[in-house]
C-alpha positions as CSV (number, residue, x, y, z in Angstrom):
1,X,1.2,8.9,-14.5
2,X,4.3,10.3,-16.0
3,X,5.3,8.1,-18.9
4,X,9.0,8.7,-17.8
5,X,8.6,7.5,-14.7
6,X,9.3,3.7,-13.9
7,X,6.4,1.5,-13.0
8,X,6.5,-2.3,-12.6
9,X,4.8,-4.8,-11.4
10,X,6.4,-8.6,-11.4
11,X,4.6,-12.1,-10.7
12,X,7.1,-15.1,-9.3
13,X,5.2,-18.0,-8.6
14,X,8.4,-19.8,-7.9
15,X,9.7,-17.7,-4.9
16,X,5.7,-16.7,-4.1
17,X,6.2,-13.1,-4.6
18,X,4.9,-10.2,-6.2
19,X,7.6,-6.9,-6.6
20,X,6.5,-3.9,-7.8
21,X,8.5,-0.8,-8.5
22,X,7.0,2.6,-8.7
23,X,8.1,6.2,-8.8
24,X,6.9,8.9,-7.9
25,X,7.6,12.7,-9.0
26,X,7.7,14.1,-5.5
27,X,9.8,14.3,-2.3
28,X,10.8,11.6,-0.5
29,X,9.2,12.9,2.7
30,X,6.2,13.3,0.9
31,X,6.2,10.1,-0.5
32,X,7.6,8.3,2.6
33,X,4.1,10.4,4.9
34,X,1.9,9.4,2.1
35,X,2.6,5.8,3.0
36,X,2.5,6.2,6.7
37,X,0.0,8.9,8.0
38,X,-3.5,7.7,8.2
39,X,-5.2,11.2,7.2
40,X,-2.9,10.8,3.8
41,X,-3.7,7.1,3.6
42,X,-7.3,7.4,3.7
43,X,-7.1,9.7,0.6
44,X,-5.4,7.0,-2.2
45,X,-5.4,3.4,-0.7
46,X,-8.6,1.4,-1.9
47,X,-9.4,1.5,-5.6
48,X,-12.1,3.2,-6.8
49,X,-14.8,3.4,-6.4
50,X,-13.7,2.2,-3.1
51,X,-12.8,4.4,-0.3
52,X,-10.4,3.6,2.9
53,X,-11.1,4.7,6.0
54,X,-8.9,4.4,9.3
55,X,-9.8,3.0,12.4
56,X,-6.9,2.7,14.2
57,X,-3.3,3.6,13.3
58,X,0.7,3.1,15.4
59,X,2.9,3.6,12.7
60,X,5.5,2.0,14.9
61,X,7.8,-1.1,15.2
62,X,5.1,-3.9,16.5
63,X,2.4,-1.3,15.9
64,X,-0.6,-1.6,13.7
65,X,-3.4,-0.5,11.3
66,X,-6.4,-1.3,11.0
67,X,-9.0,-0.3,7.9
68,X,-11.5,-0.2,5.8
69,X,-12.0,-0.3,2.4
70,X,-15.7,0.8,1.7
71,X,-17.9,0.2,-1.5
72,X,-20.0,2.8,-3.1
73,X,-23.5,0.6,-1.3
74,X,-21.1,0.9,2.4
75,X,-20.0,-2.4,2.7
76,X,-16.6,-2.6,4.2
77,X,-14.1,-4.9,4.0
78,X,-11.1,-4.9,6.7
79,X,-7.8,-5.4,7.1
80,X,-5.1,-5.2,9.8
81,X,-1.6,-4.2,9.1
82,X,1.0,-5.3,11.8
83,X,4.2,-3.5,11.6
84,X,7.2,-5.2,12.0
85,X,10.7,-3.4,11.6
86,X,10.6,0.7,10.5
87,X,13.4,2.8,9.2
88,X,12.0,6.5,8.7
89,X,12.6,7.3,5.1
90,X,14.3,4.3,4.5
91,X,11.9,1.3,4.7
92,X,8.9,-0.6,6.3
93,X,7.7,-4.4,6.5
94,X,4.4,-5.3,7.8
95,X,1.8,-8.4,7.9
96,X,-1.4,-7.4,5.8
97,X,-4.6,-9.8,6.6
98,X,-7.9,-9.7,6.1
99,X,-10.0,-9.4,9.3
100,X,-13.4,-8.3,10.6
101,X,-15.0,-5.2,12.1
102,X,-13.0,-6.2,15.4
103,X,-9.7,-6.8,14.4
104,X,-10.2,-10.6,14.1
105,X,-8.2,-12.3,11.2
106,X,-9.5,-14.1,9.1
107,X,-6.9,-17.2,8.7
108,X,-9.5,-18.3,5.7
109,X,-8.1,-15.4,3.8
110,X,-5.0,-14.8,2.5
111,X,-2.7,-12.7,4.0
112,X,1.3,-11.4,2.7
113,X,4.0,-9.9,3.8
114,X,5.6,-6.3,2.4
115,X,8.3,-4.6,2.5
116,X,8.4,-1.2,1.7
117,X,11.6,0.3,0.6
118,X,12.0,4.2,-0.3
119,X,15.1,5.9,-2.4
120,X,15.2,9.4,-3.7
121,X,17.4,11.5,-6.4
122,X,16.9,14.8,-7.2
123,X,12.9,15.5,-7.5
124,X,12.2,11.5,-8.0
125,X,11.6,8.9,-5.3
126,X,11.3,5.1,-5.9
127,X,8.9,3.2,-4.0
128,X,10.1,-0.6,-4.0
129,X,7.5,-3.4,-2.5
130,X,7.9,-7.0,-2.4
131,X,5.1,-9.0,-1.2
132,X,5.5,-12.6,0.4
133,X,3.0,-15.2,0.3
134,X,3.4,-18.4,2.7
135,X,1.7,-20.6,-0.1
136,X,1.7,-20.4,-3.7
137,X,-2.3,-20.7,-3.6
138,X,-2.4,-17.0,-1.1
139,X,-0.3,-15.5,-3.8
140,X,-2.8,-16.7,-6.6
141,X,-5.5,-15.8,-4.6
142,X,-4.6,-12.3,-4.0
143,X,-4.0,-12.5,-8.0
144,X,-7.7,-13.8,-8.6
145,X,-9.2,-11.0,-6.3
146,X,-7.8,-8.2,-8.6
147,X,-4.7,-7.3,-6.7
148,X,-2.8,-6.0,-9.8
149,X,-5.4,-4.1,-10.9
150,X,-6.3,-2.2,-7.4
151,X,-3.1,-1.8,-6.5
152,X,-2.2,0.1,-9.7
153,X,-5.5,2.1,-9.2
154,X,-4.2,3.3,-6.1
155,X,-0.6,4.1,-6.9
156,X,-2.1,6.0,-9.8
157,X,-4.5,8.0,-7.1
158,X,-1.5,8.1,-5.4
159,X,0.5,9.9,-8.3
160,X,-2.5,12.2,-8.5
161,X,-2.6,13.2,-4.9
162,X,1.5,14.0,-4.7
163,X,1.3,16.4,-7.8
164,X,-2.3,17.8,-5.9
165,X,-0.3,18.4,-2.7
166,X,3.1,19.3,-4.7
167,X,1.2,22.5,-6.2
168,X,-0.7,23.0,-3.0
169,X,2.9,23.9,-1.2
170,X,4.0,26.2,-4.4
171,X,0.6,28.0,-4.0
């Protein structure tokens, strides 16, 4: 990651949310499809040594996705993501649970709500997410599991795949 570019990642237990703030040295179109399209998804989202994979995806308003993040030994783990108000290049919000194989959430799991918001100047673009918990114990859950660290992993893959794709175009 650039060291000029702003990354943060904020814990309030009080209002049961997590914020993080991330930029990005690319496009905002870039940024904004590697967010949204499956096939670009697929290639930064689960930590590693984790892989995602796509089984469905309607990247539109009351649409959905549903994934799975796969281990090295091929056990997945799925999740559904249930779209809730889209504004291209501007924002998304979405429900994120943890289901099975079919689509089924599991309510024993803790779920969250994000919204995704996207600004751009010049050559940098700003990726905003806050992250909602219903209870206190979902947000320290989520916590527990390793969020901060897997979710860093991936923006960092993230990082690493825009500046991949960035030179790919300039070839």
């Amino acid at each position: 990651m650039n060291r000029n570019l702003q990354f943060d990642f904020l814990i309030n237990k009080e209002n049961k949310t997590i914020t993080v703030t991330r930029e990005f040295k690319a496009e905002l179109e870039s940024v904004w499809n590697a967010w949204t399209k499956a096939e670009i998804l697929d290639q930064w989202w689960a930590p590693l040594p984790y892989r995602n994979e796509t089984i469905s995806m309607n990247f539109t308003n009351g649409g959905m996705w549903h994934y799975a993040m796969i281990s090295p030994e091929n056990e997945k783990h799925y999740c559904k993501a249930y779209y809730k108000n889209i504004e291209t290049l501007i924002s998304f919000s979405y429900k994120d649970a943890f289901c099975n194989d079919k689509g089924v959430d599991m309510i024993e799991m803790p779920s969250m709500n994000w919204t995704n918001t996207f600004t751009a100047t010049a050559d940098i673009t700003k990726v905003s997410v806050l992250l909602n918990f219903d209870t206190i114990d979902q947000l320290e859950n989520i916590i527990k599991m390793g969020f901060k660290e897997g979710f860093t992993m991936g923006l960092n893959q993230l990082d690493n795949l825009l500046a991949t794709l960035s030179a790919e175009r300039q070839a």
